[in-house]
C-alpha positions as CSV (number, residue, x, y, z in Angstrom):
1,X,54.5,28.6,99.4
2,X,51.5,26.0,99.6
3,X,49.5,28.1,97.6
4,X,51.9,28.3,94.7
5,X,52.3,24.1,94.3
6,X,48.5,24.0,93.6
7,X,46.5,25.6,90.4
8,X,47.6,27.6,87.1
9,X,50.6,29.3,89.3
10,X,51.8,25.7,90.9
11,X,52.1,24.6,87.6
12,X,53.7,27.5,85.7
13,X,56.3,27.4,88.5
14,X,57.0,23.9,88.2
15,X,57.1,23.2,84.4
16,X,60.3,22.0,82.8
17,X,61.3,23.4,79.9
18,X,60.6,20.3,77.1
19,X,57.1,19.4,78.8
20,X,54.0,18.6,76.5
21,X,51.2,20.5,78.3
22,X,53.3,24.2,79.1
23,X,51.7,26.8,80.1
24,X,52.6,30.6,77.9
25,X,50.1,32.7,79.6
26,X,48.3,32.8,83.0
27,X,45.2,35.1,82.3
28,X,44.8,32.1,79.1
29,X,45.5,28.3,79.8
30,X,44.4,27.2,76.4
31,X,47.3,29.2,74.1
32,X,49.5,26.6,72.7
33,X,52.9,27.6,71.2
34,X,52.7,27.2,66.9
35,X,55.7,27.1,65.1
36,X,55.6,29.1,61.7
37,X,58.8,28.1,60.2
38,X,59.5,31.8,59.2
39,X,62.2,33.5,59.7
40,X,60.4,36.7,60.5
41,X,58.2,35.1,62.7
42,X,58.7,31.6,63.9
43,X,56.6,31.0,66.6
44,X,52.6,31.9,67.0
45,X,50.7,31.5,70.6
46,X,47.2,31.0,70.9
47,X,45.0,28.6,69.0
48,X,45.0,26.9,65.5
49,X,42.2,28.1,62.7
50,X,41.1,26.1,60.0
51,X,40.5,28.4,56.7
52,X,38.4,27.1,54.0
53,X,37.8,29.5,51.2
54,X,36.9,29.1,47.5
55,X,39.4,29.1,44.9
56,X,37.5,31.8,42.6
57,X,35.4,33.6,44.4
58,X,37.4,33.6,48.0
59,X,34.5,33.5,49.8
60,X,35.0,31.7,53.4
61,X,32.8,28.8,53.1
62,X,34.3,27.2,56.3
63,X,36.6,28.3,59.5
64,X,36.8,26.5,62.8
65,X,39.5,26.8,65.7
66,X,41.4,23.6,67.1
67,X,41.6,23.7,70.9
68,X,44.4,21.7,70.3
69,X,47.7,22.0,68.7
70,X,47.1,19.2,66.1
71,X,49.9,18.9,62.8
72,X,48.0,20.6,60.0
73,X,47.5,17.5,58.1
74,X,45.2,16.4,60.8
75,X,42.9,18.9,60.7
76,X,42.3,18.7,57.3
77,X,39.6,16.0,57.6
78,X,38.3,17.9,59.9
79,X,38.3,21.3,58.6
80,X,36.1,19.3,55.1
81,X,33.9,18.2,57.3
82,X,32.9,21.5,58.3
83,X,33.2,23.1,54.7
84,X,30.4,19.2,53.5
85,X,28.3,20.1,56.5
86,X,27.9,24.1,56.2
87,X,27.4,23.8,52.0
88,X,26.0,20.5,51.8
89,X,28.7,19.4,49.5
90,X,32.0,17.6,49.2
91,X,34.6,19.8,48.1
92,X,36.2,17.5,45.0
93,X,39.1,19.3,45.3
94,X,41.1,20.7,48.6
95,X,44.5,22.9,47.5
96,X,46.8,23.4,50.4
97,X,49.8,24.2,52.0
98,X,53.0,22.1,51.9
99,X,52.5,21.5,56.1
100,X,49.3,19.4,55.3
101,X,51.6,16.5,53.9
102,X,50.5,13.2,55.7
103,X,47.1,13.9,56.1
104,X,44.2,11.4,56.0
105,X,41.8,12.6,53.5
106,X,40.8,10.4,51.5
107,X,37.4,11.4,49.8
108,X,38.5,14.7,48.4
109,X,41.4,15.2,45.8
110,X,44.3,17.1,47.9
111,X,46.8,19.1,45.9
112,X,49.6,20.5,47.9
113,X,51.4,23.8,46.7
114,X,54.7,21.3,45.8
115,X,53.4,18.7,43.7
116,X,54.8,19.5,39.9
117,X,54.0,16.3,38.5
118,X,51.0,14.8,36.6
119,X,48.9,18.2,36.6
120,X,46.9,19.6,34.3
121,X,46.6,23.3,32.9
122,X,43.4,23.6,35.4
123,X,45.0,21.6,38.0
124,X,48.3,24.2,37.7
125,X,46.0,27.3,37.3
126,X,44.2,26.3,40.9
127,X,47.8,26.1,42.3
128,X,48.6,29.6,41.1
129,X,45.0,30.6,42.2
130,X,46.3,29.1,46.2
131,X,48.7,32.3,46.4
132,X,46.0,34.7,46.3
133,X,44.2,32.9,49.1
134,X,47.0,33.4,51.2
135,X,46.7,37.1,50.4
136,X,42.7,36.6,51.6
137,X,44.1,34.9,55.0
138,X,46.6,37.9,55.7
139,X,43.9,40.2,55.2
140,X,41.7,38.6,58.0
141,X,44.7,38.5,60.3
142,X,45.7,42.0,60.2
143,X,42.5,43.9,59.0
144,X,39.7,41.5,60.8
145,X,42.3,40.8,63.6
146,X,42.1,37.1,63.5
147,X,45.6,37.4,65.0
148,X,44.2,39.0,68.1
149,X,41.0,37.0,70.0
150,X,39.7,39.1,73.0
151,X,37.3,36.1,73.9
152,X,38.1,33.8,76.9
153,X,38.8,30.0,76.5
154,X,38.0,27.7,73.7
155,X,34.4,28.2,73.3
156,X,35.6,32.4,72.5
157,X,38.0,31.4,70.0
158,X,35.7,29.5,68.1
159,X,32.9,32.0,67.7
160,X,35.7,34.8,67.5
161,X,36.8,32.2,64.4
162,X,33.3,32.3,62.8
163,X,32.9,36.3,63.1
164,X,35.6,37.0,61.5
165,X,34.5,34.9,58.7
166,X,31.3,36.8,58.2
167,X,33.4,40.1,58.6
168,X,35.2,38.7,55.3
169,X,32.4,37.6,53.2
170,X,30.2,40.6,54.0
171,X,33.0,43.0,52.7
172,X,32.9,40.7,49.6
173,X,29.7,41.4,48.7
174,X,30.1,44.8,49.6
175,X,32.5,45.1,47.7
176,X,30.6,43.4,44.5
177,X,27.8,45.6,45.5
178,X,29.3,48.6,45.3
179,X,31.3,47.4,41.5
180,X,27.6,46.4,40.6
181,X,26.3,50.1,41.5
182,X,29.1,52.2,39.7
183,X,28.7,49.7,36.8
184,X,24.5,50.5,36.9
185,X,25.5,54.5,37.1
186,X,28.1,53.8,34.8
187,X,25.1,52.6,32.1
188,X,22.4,55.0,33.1
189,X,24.6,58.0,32.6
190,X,25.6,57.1,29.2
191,X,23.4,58.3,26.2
């Protein structure tokens, strides 16, 4: 019975139900609970990733995990940070989901997927451009696995994070490599 009031297990006992620090898992203490807000799925455990790909290409130009379970609007300094430090340039313009409302941003032009007003035709074509991107993110959760890390602790979901974002730029440019080749066959076969 000592045992049990000291360490992971003490605690897990212990907990009430509306603390700020619970624990969800014992074999990892650092899985926080996300709410999604979807009626399929409305709650997410494990860590938050920050996704930063380009509106035409959709190339991942930067990704980094939270080890914290910060409102999305807070990590959205933080996540162009990462995207100015990796490229070595500002991003002018940052479109985003409608959870990133009150962030702090203030360098960087933020468009959020409900703002109607005051836009122009390349401003409302970027919008539109913002639901194929969320097509891009799917496709690293189920076929890179970014819903599933197999590393331990923080320090794992971070580089598990940045993998996975070289997974999905290096089937890119597979992919344009191979649509390249067929195009050069294409040519060469024709008289």
């Amino acid at each position: 019975m000592e045992l049990r009031r000291h360490g992971v297990i003490g605690t897990l006992l212990t907990q009430q139900p509306k603390v700020a620090d619970k624990i969800y898992a014992l074999h990892e203490t650092e899985v926080y609970c996300i709410s999604k807000g979807k009626a399929r799925v409305r709650y997410e455990f494990g860590c938050k990733v920050s996704v930063a790909i380009t509106l035409d290409e959709g190339i991942v130009v930067g990704m980094r995990s939270f080890a914290s379970n910060h409102y999305d609007g807070h990590t959205l300094k933080d996540a162009l940070e990462k995207v100015g430090i990796l490229t070595d340039q500002h991003p002018d313009l940052a479109v985003v989901d409608r959870e990133y409302r009150g962030h702090d941003v203030e360098a960087t032009r933020v468009l959020t997927s409900e703002t109607r007003r005051g836009l122009t035709p390349k401003l409302i074509a970027d919008l539109r451009r913002r639901s194929a991107i969320e097509a891009e993110i799917c496709h690293m959760k189920t076929n890179g696995l970014l819903s599933r890390c197999h590393l331990k602790g923080d320090i794992g979901d971070a580089v598990f994070a940045v993998l996975n974002a070289c997974d999905h730029n290096i089937q890119k440019i597979l992919a344009h490599l191979r649509a390249w080749l067929a195009w050069i066959i294409a040519t060469l076969r024709t008289p």
